[in-house]
C-alpha positions as CSV (number, residue, x, y, z in Angstrom):
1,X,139.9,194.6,85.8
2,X,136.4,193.7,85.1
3,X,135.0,190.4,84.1
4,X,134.4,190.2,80.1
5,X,130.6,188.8,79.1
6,X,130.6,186.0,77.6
7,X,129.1,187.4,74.3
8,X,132.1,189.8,74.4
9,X,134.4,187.1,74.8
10,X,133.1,185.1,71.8
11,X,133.7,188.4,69.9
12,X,137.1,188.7,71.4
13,X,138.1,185.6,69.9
14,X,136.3,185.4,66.6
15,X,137.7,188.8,66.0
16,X,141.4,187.5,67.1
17,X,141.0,184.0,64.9
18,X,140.0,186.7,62.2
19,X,143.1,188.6,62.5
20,X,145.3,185.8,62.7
21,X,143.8,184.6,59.1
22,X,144.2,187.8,57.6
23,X,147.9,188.8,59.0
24,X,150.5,188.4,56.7
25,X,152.9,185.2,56.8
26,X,155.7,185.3,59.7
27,X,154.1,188.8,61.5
28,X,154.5,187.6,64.9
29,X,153.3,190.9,66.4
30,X,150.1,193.4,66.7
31,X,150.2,196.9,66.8
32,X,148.8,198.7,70.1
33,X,146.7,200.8,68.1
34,X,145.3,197.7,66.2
35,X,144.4,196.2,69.4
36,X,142.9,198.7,70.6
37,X,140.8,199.4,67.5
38,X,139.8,195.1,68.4
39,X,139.0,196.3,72.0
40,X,137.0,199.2,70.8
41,X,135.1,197.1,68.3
42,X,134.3,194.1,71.0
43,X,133.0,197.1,73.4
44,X,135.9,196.6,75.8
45,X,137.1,199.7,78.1
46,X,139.6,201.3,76.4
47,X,141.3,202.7,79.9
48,X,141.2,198.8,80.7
49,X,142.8,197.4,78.1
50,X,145.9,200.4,78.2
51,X,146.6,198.9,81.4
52,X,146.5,195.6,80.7
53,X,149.4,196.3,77.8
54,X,151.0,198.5,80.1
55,X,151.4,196.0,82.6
56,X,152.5,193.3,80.4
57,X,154.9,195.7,78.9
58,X,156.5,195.7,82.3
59,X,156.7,191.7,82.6
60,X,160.5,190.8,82.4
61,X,161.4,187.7,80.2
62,X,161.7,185.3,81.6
63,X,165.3,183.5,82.3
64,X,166.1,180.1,83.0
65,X,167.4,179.5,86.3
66,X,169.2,176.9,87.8
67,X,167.2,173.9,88.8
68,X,167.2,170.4,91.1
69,X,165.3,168.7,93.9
70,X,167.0,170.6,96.6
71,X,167.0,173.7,94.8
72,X,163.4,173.9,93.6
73,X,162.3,172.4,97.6
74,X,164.2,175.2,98.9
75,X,161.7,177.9,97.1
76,X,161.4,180.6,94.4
77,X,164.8,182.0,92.7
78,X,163.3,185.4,91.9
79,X,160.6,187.7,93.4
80,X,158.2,190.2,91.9
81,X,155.5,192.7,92.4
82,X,153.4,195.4,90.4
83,X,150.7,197.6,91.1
84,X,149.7,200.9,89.2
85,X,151.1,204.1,90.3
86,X,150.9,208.1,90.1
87,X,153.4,209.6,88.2
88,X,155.5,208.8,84.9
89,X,158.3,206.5,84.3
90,X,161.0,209.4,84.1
91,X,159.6,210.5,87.8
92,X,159.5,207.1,89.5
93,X,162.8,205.5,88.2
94,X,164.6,209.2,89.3
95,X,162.8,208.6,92.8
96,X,163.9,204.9,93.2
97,X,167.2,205.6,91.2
98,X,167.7,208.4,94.3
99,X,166.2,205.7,97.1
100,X,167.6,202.6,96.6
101,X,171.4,203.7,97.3
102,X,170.8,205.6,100.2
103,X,168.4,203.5,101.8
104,X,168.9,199.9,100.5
105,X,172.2,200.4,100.2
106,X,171.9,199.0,96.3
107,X,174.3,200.7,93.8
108,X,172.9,201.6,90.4
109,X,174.1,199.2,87.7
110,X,172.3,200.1,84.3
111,X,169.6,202.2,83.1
112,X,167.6,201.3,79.1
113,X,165.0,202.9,78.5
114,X,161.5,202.7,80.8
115,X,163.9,200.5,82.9
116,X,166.6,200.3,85.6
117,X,168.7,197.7,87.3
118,X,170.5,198.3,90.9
119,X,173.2,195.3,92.7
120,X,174.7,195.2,96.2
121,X,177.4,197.3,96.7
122,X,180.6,195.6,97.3
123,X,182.5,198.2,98.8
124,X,183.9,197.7,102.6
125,X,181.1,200.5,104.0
126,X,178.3,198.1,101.6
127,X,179.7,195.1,103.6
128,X,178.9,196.9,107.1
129,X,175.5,197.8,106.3
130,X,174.4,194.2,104.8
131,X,175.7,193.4,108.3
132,X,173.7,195.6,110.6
133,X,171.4,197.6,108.8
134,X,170.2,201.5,108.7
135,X,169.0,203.1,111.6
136,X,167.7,199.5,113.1
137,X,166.2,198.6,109.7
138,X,167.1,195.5,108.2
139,X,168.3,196.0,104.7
140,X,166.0,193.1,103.4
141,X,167.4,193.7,99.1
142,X,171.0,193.3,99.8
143,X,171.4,189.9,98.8
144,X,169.9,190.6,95.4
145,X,172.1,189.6,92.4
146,X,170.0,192.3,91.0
147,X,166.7,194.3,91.6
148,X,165.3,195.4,88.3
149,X,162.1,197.9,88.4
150,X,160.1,198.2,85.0
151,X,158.1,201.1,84.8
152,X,155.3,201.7,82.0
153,X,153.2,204.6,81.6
154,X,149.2,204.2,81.3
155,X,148.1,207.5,80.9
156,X,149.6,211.2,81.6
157,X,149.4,210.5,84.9
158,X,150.1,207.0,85.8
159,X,152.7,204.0,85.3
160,X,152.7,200.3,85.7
161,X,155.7,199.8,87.9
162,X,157.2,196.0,88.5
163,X,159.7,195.3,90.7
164,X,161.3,191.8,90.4
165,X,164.1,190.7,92.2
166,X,166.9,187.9,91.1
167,X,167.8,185.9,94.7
168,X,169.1,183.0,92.5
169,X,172.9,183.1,93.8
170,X,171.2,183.2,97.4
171,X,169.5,180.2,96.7
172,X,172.4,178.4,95.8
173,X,174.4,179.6,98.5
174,X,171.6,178.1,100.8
175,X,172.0,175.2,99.2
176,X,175.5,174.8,98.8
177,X,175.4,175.1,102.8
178,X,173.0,172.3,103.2
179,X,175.2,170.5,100.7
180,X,177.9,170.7,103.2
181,X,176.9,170.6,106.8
182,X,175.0,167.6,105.6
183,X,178.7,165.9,104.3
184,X,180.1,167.0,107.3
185,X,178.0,164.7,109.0
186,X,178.1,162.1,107.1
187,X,182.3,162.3,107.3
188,X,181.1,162.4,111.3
189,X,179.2,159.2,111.0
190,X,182.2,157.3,109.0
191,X,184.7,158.7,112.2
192,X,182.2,157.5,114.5
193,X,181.2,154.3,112.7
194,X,184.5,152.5,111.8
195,X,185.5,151.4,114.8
196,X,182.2,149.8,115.3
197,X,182.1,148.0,111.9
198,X,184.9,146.0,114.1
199,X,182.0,145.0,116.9
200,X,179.5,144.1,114.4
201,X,180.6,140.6,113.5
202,X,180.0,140.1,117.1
203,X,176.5,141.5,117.4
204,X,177.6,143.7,120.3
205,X,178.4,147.3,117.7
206,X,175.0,146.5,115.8
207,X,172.6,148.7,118.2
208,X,175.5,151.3,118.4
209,X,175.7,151.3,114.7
210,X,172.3,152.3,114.4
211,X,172.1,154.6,117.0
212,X,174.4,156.7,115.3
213,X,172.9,156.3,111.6
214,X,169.7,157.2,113.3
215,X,171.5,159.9,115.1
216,X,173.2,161.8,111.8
217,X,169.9,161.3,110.0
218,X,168.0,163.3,111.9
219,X,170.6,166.0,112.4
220,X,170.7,165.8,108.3
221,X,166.6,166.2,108.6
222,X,166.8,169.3,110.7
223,X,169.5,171.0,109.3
224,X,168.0,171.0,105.7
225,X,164.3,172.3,107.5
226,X,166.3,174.9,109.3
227,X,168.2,175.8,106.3
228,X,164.9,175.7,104.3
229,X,163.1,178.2,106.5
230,X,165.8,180.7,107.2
231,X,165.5,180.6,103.2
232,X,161.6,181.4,103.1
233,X,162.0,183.8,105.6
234,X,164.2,185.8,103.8
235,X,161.7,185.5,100.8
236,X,159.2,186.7,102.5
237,X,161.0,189.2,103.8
238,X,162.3,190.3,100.5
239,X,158.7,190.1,99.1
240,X,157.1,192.6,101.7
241,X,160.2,194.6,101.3
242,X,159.2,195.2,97.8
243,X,155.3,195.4,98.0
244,X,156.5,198.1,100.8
245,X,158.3,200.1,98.2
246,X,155.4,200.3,95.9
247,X,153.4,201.4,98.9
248,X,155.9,204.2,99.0
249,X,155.5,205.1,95.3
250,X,151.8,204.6,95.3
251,X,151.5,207.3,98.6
252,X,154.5,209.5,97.6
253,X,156.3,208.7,100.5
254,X,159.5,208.6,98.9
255,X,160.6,211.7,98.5
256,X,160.1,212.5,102.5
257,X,162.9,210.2,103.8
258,X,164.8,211.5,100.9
259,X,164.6,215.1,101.7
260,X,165.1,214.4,105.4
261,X,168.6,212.7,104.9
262,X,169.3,215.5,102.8
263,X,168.6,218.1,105.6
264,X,170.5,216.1,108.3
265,X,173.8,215.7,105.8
266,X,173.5,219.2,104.9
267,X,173.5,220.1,108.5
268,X,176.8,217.8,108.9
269,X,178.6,219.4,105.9
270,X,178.3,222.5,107.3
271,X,179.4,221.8,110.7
């Protein structure tokens, strides 16, 4: 979107202070066509500002996650991307609705509106391909509590569409993990420790002793780094994953793949 001048911005927000003074006591809310008419008035684009609502209209709320030092060190609990798109929110949600089980292997969960919600499948054949993938593709969404795509029209012809993706459970699993390959070692130190303790009153167990603290501290270090990176990785993989999707949408590549698999089942059913 393009810079605002700074004479237009001191319009913008006279005009807003204005309309705060003159809206009626506990109206929390503005009309789009009222904001538009502001926009007009302040000489903003019109096509400009519809896309800023429409993209904000696609912003989830957000939820409070859970939170701690390891946790928040580990990385982010959810993903998201948006871009602008052709078509309208009926056509894309039906193209992702008829994409995501086949080739993400994510099973619809609940549709409202200009919105749509897929989860993992948990069936036994779901299970296989979180394991190995589809046709030597990773399945990069499968460990999504839930992918949720927004999708908000800004004209006849185009949408905002925002995908965000909820990876808190992963992150706790990860966590939980570190939690407890790090109190294995530490039970590992105590069975290695105590019958030192007995040599320390002598002086001879006191090197020993802290060859083996230093020892399960650093295992402790790199397991949590390793545990940490297999984490971000994923992220990142995720995060492409869905900025590839809307590369998809944005080039209309999604129906190919689509009518492909359809071709080869069709071919197998008849057989």
């Amino acid at each position: 979107m393009a810079d605002i001048p700074r004479t237009a911005l001191e319009r913008v927000l006279a005009r807003a202070s204005e309309l705060q003074t003159t809206t009626p006591e506990g109206a929390e809310s503005v009309s789009e066509e009222r904001l538009l008419e502001i926009a007009k008035e302040v000489g903003l684009d019109l096509a400009h500002v519809r896309q800023a609502i429409a993209e904000e209209r696609a912003r989830l709320p957000m939820s409070e996650t859970e939170s701690g030092p390891m946790l928040d060190s580990l990385g982010p609990a959810a993903l998201g991307a948006q871009r602008t798109v052709p078509g309208t929110p009926d056509d894309i949600l039906r193209r992702l609705d008829a994409w995501m089980p086949r080739m993400e292997s994510l099973s619809t969960r609940r549709r409202i509106g200009d919105r749509q919600s897929w989860e993992p499948r948990h069936d036994p054949f779901g299970n296989f391909l979180r394991s190995f993938g589809v046709g030597g593709r990773r399945l990069d969404l499968v460990r999504v509590d839930q992918m949720t795509a927004s999708v908000t029209a800004v004209d006849n012809t185009r949408s905002v569409v925002r995908l965000d993706a909820d990876i808190a459970g992963m992150r706790r699993t990860q966590r939980n993990q570190a939690v407890a390959l790090m109190a294995l070692l530490v039970l590992l130190w105590g069975v290695a420790a105590v019958p030192v303790m007995f040599l320390v009153s002598t002086g001879a167990g006191t090197g020993i002793l802290a060859g083996i603290s230093a020892f399960v501290g650093g295992a402790g270090f790199f397991v949590w780094r390793a545990l940490r990176r297999a984490y971000r990785n994923s992220v990142d993989r995720m995060h492409l994953r869905l900025e590839q999707l809307l590369d998809e949408l944005e080039q209309d590549r999604l129906r190919e793949p689509l009518n492909l698999l359809q071709k080869v089942v069709g071919q197998i059913t008849a057989r």
